[in-house]
N, C-alpha and C positions, 0 to 999 in steps of 0.2 A: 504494500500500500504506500511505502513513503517516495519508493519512486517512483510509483504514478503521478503521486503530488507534486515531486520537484521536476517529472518531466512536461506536465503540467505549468506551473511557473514557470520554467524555462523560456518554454514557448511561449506563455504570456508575456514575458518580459522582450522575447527577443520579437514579436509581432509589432510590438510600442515602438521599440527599437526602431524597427526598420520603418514605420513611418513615421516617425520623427524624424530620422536622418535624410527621407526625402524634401524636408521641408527645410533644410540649411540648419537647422537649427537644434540639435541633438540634445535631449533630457534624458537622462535617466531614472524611471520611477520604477521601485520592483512592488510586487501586488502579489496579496496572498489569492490562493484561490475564492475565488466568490466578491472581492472587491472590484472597485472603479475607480477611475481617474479621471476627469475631466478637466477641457482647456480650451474657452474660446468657444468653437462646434464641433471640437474631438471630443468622443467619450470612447474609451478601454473599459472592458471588462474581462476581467481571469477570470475564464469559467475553469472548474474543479471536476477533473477527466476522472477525477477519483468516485465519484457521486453515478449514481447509474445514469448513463446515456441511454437517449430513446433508439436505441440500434440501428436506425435507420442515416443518423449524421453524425455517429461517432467520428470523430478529430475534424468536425465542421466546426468553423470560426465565426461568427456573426459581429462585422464591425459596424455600428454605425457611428454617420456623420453629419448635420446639415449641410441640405444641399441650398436651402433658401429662408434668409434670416431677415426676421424684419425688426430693423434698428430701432422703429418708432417706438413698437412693443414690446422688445428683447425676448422673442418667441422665436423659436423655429416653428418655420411654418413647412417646410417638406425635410425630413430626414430619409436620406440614400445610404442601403445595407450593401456592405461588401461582404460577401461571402468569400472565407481561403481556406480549403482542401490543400494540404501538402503542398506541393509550387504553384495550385493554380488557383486564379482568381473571377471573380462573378462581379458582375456591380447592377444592382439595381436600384436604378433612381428616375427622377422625373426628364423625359427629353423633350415634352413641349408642356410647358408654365403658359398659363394664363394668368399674368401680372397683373390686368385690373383687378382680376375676383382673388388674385391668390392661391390659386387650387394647380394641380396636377392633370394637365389633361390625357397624358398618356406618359405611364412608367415601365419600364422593361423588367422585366421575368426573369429570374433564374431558378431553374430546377435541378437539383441535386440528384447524383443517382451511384449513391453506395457502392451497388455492385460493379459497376467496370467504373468507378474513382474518376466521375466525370464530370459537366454541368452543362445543362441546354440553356443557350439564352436565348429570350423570346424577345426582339426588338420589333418596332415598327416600320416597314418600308414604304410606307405611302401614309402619311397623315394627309387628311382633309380639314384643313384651316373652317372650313364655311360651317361646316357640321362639327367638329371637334371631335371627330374618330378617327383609329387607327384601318384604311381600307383595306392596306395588304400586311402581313407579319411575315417576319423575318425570322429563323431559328439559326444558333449556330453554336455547334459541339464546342464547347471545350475539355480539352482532356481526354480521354478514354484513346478508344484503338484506332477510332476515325471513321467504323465502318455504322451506319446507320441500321438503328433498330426498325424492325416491321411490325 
């Protein structure tokens, strides 16, 4: 059990890590399992691999970030989830904002899939501005062996 835990924190610390250091600006915070850290519109959380996983996204990482902050309020009004499996990465967040109302009129998918250690993204290929939907959808593997499920 303790080295679940400290491989656990490991990898929480070294996830902080690496996005902090994409931003110039490197901290270092170390986090017991089950805390948070917050800064700005980053929040980190150690999740605790030790705790049962629901089996299905065991050593899935759920980061979230604001994607759309409204200064007047000091609210996040859209937060975008990065999802990381092992080297590979998922983003789903808002790709067309409606600024007057504030809302999300279309955000992108990721689905996770355990068994061949993959993610499908569901993007938009044809938004319609007049109506506010998505006409055509996009999918695209990440990870896995490349060849597509039937």
């Amino acid at each position: 059990m303790a080295f679940v835990g400290r491989r656990s924190m490991l990898l929480c610390i070294s996830v902080f890590l690496f996005l902090s250091a994409t931003d110039g600006n490197a901290k270092e915070v170390q986090l017991q399992p089950g805390e948070s850290f917050r800064e700005g519109d980053l929040t980190v959380t150690c999740r605790d691999d030790a705790a049962p996983a629901s089996g299905t996204d065991a050593g899935l990482i759920r980061l979230k970030e604001c994607q759309y902050w409204d200064d007047f309020k000091k609210t996040c009004l859209f937060e975008k989830t990065t999802f990381v499996y092992k080297n590979l990465r998922c983003v789903e967040e808002c790709r067309h904002w409606d600024s007057f109302n504030n809302v999300c009129l279309y955000q992108t998918r990721c689905v996770f899939h355990p068994e061949q250690g993959s993610f499908v993204l569901t993007d938009c290929a044809e938004f319609d501005d007049f109506s506010n939907k998505c006409l055509k959808h996009n999918e695209k593997l990440i990870g896995g062996s490349g060849r597509k499920r039937r």
